[in-house]
Structures are given as C-alpha cells and as structure tokens.
N, CA, C and O atoms as a GROMACS GRO file, in nm:
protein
  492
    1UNK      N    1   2.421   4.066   1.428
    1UNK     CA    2   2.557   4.053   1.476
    1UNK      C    3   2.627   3.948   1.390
    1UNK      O    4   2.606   3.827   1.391
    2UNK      N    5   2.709   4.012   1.321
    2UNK     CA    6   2.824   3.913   1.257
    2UNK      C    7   2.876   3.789   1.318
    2UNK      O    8   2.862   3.813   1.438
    3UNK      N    9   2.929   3.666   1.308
    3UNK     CA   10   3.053   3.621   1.400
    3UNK      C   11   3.176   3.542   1.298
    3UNK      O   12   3.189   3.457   1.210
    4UNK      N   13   3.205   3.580   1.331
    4UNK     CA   14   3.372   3.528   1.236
    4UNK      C   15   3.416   3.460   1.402
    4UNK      O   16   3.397   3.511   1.512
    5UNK      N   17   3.482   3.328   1.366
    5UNK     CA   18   3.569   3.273   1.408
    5UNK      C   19   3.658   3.137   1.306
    5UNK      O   20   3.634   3.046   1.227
    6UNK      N   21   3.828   3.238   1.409
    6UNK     CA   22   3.916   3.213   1.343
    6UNK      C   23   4.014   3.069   1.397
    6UNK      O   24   4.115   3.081   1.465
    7UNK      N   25   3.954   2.926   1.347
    7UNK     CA   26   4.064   2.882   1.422
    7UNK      C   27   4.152   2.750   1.341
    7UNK      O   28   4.206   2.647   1.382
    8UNK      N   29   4.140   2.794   1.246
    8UNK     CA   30   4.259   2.735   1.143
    8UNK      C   31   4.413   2.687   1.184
    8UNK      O   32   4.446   2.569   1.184
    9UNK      N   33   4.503   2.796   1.219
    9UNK     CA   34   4.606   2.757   1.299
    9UNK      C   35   4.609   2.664   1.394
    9UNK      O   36   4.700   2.585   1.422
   10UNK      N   37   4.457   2.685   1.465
   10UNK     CA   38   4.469   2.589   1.632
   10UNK      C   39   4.434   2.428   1.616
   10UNK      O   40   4.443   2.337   1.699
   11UNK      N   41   4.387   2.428   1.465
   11UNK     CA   42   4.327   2.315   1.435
   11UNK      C   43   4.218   2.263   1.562
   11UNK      O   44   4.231   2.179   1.651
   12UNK      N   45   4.085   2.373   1.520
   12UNK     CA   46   3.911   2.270   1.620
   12UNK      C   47   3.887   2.214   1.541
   12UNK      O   48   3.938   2.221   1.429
   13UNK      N   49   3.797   2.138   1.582
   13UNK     CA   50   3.724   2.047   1.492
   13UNK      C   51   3.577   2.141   1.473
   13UNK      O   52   3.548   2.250   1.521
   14UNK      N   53   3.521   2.074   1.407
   14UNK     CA   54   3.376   2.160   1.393
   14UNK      C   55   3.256   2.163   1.532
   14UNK      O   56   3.185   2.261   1.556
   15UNK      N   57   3.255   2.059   1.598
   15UNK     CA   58   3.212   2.061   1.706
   15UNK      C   59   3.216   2.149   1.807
   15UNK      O   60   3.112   2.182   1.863
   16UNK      N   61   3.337   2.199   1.844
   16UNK     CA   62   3.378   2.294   1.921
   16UNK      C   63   3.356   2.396   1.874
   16UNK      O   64   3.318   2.484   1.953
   17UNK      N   65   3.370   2.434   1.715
   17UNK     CA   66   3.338   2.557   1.637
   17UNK      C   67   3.173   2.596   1.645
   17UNK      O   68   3.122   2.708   1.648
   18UNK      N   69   3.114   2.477   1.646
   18UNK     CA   70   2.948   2.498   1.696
   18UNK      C   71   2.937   2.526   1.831
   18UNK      O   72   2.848   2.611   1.836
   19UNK      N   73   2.973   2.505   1.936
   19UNK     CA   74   2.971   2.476   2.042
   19UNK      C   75   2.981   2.650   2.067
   19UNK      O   76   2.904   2.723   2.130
   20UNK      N   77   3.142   2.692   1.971
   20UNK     CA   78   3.155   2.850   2.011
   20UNK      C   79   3.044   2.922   1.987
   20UNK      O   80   2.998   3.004   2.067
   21UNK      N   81   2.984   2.892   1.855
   21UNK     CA   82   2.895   2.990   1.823
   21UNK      C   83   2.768   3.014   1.892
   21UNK      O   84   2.706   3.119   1.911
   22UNK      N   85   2.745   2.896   1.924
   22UNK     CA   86   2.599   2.865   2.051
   22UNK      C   87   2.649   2.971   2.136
   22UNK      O   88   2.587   3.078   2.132
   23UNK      N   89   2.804   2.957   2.254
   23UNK     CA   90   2.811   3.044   2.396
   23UNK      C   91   2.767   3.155   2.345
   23UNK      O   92   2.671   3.208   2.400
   24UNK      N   93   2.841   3.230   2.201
   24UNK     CA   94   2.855   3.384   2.176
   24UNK      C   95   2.720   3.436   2.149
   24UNK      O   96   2.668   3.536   2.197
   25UNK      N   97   2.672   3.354   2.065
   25UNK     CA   98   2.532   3.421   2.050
   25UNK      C   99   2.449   3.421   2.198
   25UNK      O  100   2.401   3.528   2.236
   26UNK      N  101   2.436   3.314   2.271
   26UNK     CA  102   2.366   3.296   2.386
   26UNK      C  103   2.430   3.391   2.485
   26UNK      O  104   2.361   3.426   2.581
   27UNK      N  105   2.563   3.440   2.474
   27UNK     CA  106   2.629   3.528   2.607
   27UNK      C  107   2.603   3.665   2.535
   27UNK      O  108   2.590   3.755   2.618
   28UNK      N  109   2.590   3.708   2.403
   28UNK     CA  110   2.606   3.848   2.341
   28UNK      C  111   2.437   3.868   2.292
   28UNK      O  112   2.402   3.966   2.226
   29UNK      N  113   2.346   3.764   2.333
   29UNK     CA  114   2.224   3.818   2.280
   29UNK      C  115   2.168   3.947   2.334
   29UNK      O  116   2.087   4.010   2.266
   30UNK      N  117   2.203   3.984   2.441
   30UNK     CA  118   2.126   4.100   2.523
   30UNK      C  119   2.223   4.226   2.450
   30UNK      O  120   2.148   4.312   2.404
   31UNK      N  121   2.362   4.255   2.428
   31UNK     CA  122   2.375   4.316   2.345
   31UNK      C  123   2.352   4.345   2.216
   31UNK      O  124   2.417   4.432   2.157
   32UNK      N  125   2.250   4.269   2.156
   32UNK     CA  126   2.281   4.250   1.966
   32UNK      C  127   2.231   4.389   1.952
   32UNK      O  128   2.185   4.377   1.838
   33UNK      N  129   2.207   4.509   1.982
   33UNK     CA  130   2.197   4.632   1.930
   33UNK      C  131   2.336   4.712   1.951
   33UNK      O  132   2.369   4.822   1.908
   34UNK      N  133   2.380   4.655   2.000
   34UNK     CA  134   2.545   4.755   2.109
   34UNK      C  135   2.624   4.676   2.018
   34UNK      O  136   2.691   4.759   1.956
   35UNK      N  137   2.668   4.502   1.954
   35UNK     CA  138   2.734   4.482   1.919
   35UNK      C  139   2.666   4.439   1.749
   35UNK      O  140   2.564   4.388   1.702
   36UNK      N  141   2.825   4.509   1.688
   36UNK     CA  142   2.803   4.493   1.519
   36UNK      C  143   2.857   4.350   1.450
   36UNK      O  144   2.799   4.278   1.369
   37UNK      N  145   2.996   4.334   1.513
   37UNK     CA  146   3.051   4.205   1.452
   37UNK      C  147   3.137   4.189   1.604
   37UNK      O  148   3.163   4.259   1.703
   38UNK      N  149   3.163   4.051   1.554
   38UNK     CA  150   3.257   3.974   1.688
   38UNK      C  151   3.401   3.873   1.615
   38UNK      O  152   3.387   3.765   1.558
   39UNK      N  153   3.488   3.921   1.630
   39UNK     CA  154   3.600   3.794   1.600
   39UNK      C  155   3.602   3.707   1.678
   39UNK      O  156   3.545   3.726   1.785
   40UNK      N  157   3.650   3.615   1.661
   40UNK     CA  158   3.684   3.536   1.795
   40UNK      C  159   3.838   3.442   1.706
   40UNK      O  160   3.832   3.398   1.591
   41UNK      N  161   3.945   3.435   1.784
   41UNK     CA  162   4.082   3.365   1.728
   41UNK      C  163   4.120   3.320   1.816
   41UNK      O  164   4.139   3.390   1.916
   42UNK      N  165   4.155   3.153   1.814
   42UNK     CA  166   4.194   3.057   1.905
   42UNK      C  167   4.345   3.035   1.892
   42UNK      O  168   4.367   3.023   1.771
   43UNK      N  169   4.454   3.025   1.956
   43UNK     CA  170   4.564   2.992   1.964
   43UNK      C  171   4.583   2.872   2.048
   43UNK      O  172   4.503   2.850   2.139
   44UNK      N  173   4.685   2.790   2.025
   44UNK     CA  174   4.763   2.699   2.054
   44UNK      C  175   4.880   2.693   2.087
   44UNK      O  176   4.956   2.616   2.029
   45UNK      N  177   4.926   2.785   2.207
   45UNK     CA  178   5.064   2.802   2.239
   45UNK      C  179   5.160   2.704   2.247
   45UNK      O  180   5.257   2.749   2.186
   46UNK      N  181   5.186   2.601   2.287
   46UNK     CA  182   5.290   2.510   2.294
   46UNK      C  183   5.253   2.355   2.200
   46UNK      O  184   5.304   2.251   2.243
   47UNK      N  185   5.177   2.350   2.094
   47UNK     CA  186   5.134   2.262   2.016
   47UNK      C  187   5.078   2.168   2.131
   47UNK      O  188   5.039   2.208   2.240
   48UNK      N  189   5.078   2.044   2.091
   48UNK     CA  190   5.015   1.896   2.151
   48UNK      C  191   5.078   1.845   2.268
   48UNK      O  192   5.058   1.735   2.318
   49UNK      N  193   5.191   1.974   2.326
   49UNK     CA  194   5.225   1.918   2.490
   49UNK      C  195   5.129   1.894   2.521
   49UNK      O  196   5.102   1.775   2.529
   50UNK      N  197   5.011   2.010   2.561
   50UNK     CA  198   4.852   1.955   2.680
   50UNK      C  199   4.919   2.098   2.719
   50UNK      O  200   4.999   2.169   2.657
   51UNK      N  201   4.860   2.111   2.840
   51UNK     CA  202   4.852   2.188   3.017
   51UNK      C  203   4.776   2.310   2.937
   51UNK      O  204   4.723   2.301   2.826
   52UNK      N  205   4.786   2.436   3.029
   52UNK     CA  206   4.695   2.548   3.029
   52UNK      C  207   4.758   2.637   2.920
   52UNK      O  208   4.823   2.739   2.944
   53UNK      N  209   4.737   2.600   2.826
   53UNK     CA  210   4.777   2.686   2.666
   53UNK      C  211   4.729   2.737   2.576
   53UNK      O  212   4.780   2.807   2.489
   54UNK      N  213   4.584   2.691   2.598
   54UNK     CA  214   4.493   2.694   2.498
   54UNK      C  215   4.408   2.882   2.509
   54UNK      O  216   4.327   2.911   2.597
   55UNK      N  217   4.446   2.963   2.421
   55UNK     CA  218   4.418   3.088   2.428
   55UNK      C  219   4.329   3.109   2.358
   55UNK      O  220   4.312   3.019   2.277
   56UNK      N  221   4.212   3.250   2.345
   56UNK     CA  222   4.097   3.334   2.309
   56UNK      C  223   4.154   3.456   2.315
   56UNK      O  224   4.206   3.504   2.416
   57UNK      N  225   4.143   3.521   2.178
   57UNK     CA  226   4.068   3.665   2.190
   57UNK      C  227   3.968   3.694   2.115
   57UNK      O  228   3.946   3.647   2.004
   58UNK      N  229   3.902   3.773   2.173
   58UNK     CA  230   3.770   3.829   2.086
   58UNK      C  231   3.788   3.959   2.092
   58UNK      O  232   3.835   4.032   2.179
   59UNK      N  233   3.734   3.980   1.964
   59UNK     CA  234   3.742   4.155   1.947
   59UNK      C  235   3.612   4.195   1.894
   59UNK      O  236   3.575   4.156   1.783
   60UNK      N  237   3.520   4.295   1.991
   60UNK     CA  238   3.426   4.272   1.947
   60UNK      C  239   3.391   4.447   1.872
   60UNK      O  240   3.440   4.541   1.935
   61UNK      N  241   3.334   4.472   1.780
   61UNK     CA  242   3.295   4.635   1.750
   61UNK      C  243   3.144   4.670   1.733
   61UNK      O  244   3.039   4.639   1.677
   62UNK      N  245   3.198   4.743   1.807
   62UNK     CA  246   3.053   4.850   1.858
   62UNK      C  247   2.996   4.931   1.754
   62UNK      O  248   3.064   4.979   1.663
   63UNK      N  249   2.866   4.948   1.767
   63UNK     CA  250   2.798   4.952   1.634
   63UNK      C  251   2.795   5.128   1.660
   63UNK      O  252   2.748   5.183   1.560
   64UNK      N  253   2.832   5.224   1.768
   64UNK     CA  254   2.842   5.359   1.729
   64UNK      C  255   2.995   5.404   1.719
   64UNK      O  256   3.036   5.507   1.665
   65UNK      N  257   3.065   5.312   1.778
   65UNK     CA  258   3.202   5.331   1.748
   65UNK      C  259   3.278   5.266   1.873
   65UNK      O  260   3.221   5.262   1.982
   66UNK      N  261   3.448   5.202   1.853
   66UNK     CA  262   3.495   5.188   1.906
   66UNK      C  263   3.512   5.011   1.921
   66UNK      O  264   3.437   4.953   1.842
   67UNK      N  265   3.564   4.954   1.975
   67UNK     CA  266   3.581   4.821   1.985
   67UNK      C  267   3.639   4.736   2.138
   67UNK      O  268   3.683   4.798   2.235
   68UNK      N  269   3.631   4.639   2.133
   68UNK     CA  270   3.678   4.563   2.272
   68UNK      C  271   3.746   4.443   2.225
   68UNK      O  272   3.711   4.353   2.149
   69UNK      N  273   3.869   4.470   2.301
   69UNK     CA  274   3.926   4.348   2.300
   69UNK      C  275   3.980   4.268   2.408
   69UNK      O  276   4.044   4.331   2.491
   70UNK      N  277   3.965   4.109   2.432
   70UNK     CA  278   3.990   4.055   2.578
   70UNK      C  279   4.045   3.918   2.543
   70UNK      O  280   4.022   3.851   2.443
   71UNK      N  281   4.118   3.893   2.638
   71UNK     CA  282   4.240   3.740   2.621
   71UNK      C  283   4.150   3.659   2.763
   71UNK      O  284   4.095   3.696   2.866
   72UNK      N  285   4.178   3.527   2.691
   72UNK     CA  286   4.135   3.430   2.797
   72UNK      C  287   4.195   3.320   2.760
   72UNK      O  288   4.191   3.293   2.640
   73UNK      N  289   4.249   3.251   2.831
   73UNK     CA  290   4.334   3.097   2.851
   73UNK      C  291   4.260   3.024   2.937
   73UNK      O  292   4.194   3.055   3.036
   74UNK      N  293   4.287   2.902   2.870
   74UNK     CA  294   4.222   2.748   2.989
   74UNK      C  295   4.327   2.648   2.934
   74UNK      O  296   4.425   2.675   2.865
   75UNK      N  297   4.290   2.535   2.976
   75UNK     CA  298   4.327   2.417   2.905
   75UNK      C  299   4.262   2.330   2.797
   75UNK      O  300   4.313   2.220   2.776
   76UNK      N  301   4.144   2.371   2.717
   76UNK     CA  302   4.038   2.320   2.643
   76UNK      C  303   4.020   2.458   2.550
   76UNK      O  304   4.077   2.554   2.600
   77UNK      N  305   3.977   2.475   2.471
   77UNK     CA  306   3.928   2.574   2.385
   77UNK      C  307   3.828   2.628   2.456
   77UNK      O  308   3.843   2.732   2.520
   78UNK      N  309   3.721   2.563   2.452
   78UNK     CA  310   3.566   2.576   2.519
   78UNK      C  311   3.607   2.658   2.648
   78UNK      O  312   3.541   2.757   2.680
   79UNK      N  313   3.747   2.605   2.742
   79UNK     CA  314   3.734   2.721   2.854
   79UNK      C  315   3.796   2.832   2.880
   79UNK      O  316   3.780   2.919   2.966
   80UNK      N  317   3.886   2.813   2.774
   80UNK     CA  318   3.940   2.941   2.726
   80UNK      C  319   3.813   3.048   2.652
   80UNK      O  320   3.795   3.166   2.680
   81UNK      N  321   3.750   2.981   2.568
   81UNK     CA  322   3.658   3.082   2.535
   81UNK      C  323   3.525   3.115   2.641
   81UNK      O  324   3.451   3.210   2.614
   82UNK      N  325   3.508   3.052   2.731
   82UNK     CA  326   3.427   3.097   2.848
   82UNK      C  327   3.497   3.218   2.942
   82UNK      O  328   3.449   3.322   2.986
   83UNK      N  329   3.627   3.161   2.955
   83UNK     CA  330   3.696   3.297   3.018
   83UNK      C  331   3.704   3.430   2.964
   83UNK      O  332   3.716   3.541   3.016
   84UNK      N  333   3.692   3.378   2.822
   84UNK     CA  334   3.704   3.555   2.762
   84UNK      C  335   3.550   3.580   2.769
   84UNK      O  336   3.522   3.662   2.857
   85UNK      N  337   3.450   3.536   2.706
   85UNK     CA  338   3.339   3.581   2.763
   85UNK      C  339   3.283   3.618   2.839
   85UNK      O  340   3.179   3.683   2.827
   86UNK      N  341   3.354   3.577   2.967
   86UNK     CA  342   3.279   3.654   3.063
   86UNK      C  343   3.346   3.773   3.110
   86UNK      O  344   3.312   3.844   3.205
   87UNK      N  345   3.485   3.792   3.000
   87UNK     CA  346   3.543   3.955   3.083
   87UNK      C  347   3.495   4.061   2.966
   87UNK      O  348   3.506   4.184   2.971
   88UNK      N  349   3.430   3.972   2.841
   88UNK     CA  350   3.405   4.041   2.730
   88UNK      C  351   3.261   4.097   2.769
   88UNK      O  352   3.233   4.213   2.738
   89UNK      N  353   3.155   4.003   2.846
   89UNK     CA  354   2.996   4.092   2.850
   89UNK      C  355   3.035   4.174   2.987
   89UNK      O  356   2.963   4.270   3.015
   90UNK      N  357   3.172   4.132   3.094
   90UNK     CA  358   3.139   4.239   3.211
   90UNK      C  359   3.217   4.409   3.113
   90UNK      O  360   3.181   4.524   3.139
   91UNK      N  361   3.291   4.380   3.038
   91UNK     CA  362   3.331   4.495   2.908
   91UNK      C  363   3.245   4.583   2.836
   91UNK      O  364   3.247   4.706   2.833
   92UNK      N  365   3.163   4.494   2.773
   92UNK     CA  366   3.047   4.543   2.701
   92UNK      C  367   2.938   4.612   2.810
   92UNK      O  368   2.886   4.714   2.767
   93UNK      N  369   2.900   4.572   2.936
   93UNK     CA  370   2.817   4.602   3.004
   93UNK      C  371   2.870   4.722   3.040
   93UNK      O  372   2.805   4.815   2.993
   94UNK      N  373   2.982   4.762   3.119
   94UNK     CA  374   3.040   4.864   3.182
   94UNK      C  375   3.052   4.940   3.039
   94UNK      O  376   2.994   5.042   3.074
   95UNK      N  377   3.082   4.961   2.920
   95UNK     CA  378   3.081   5.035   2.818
   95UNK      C  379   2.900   5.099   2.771
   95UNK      O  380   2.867   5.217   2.757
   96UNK      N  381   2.828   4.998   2.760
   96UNK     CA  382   2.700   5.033   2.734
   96UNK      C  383   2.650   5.150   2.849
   96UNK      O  384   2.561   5.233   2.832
   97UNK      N  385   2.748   5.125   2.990
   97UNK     CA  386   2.659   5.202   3.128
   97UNK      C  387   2.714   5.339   3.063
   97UNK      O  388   2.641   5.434   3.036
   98UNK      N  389   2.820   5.336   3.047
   98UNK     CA  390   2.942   5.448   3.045
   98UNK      C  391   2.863   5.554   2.918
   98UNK      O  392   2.857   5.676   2.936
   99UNK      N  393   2.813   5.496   2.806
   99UNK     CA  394   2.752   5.539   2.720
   99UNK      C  395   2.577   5.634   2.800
   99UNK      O  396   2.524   5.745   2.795
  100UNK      N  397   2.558   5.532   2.848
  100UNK     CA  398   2.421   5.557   2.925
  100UNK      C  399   2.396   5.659   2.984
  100UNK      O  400   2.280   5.700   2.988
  101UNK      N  401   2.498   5.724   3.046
  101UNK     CA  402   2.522   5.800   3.196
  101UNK      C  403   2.584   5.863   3.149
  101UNK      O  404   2.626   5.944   3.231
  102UNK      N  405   2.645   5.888   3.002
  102UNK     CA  406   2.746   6.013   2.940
  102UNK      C  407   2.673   6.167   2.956
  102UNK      O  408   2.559   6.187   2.914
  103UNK      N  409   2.738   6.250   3.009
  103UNK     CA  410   2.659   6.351   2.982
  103UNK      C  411   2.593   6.482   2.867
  103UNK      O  412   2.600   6.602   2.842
  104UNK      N  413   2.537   6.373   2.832
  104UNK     CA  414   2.450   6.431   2.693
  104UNK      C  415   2.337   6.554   2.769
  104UNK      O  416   2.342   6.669   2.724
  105UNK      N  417   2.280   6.537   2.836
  105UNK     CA  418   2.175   6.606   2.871
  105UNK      C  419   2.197   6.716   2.927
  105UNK      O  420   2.108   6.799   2.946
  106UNK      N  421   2.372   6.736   2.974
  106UNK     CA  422   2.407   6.882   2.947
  106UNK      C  423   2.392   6.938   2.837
  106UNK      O  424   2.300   7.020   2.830
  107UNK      N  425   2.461   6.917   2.737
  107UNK     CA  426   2.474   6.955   2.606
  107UNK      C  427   2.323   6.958   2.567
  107UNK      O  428   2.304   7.051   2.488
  108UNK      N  429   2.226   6.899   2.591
  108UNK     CA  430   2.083   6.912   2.553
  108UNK      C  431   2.009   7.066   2.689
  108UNK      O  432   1.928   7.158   2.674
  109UNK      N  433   2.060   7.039   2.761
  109UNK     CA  434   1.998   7.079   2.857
  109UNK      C  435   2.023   7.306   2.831
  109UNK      O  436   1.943   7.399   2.840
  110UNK      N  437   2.182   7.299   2.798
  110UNK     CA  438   2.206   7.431   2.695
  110UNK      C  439   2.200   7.459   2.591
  110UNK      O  440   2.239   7.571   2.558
  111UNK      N  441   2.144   7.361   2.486
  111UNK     CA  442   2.066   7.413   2.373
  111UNK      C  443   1.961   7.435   2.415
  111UNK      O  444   1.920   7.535   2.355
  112UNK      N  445   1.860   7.388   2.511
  112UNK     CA  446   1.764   7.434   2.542
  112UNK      C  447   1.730   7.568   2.616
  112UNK      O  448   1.630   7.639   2.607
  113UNK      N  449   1.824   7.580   2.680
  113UNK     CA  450   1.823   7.747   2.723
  113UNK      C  451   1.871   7.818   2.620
  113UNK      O  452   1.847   7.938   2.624
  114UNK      N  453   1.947   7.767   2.506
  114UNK     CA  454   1.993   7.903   2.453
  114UNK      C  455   1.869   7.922   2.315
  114UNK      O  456   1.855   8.021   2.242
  115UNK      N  457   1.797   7.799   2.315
  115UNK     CA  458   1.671   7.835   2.213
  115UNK      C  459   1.598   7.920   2.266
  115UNK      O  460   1.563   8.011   2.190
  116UNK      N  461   1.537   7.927   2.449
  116UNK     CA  462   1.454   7.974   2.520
  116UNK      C  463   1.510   8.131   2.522
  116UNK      O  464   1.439   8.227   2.492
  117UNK      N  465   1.619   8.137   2.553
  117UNK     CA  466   1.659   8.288   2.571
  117UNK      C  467   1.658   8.352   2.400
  117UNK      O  468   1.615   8.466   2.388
  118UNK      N  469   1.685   8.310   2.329
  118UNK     CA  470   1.669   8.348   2.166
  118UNK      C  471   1.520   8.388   2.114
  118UNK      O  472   1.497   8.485   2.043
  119UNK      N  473   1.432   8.305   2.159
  119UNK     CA  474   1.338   8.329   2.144
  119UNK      C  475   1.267   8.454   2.286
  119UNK      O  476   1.203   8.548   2.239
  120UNK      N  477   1.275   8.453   2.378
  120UNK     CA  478   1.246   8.585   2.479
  120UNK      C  479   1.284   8.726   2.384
  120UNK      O  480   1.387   8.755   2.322
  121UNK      N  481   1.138   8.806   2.406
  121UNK     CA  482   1.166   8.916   2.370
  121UNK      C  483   1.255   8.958   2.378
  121UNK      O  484   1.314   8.890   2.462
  122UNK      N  485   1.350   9.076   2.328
  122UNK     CA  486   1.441   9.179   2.372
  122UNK      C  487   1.382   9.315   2.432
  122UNK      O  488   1.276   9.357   2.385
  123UNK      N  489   1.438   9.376   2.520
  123UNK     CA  490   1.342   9.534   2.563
  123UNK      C  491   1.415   9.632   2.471
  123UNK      O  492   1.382   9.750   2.468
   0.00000   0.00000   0.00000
C-alpha cells in the first residue's frame, strides 16, 4: 500500500506527518490486499484563527477498481484525520462485504449448467 500525504499548504510539521502515517497504516492494515494507494490532504480553512477548521480527505483506490473518498474536520490535524478514518475503514469494510456477497455464483452457477447440458448426450 502506497501512502502519499499531502500537507504543504496546511503547513504540519513532521511529527504529525509521522504520527499520520503510524494511524493509516495501523487503521488500513487489515485491508492491505483491498487497498492499492491512499492520499491523504490536510487543509486549513480559516488560517491561525484556531476553532474547528482543521480538515482531511483521503482518497483511497482499490486495487480491482474504483476508489473512496471521505472528509473529516476537528480542531487538530490528528483529529481531523481520526475522523476520516474511521468513516474511511467503516467505507472500505461495507465495500469489501458488497464485493463479497456480489452475485458471482450465479453467473458461475449457469456456466455450470450450460457446460453440463453441452456435454449430455443428444437423442
């Protein structure tokens, strides 16, 4: 699993930039076959006022196709990026089920009759 994070504009320091990479790997390890790469981009909505401004998105792409993307705000970086994490693995989880439970085994289930009847004699 890739991780790019973007936070140049928001000005982190490196600490926090370690700090991100620890949650993501530690919150996305049970996916590392489901996920290919992860962005992550921090914003700073109202500069150095303070209060609840501090924004996350992550966009994460799926290694058979398709991608996720989720917003999270706090007042700290760190809890802004906890908020998106946790709507990003309940995302990834409900996508992995959705994959799981797709119905493939129709589509398997009538190639298999139509090999069986192909192969049955004809009278």
């Amino acid at each position: 699993m890739i991780l790019e994070i973007n936070s140049k504009q928001a000005g982190i320091d490196e600490d926090v930039s370690r700090q991100a990479r620890h949650l993501l790997r530690f919150s996305l390890s049970r996916f590392e076959g489901v996920v290919s790469r992860v962005k992550v981009r921090f914003f700073d909505i109202n500069g150095p006022k303070g209060g609840v401004d501090k924004r996350c998105r992550i966009m994460a792409k799926l290694r058979r196709s398709g991608q996720i993307v989720v917003l999270g705000q706090g007042s700290n970086y760190l809890e802004a990026l906890g908020n998106c994490l946790e709507r990003l693995v309940r995302s990834t989880r409900r996508e992995v089920e959705k994959r799981r439970y797709a119905p493939v085994r129709l589509k398997r289930r009538t190639d298999l009759v139509t090999a069986i009847q192909n192969e049955m004699p004809t009278r």
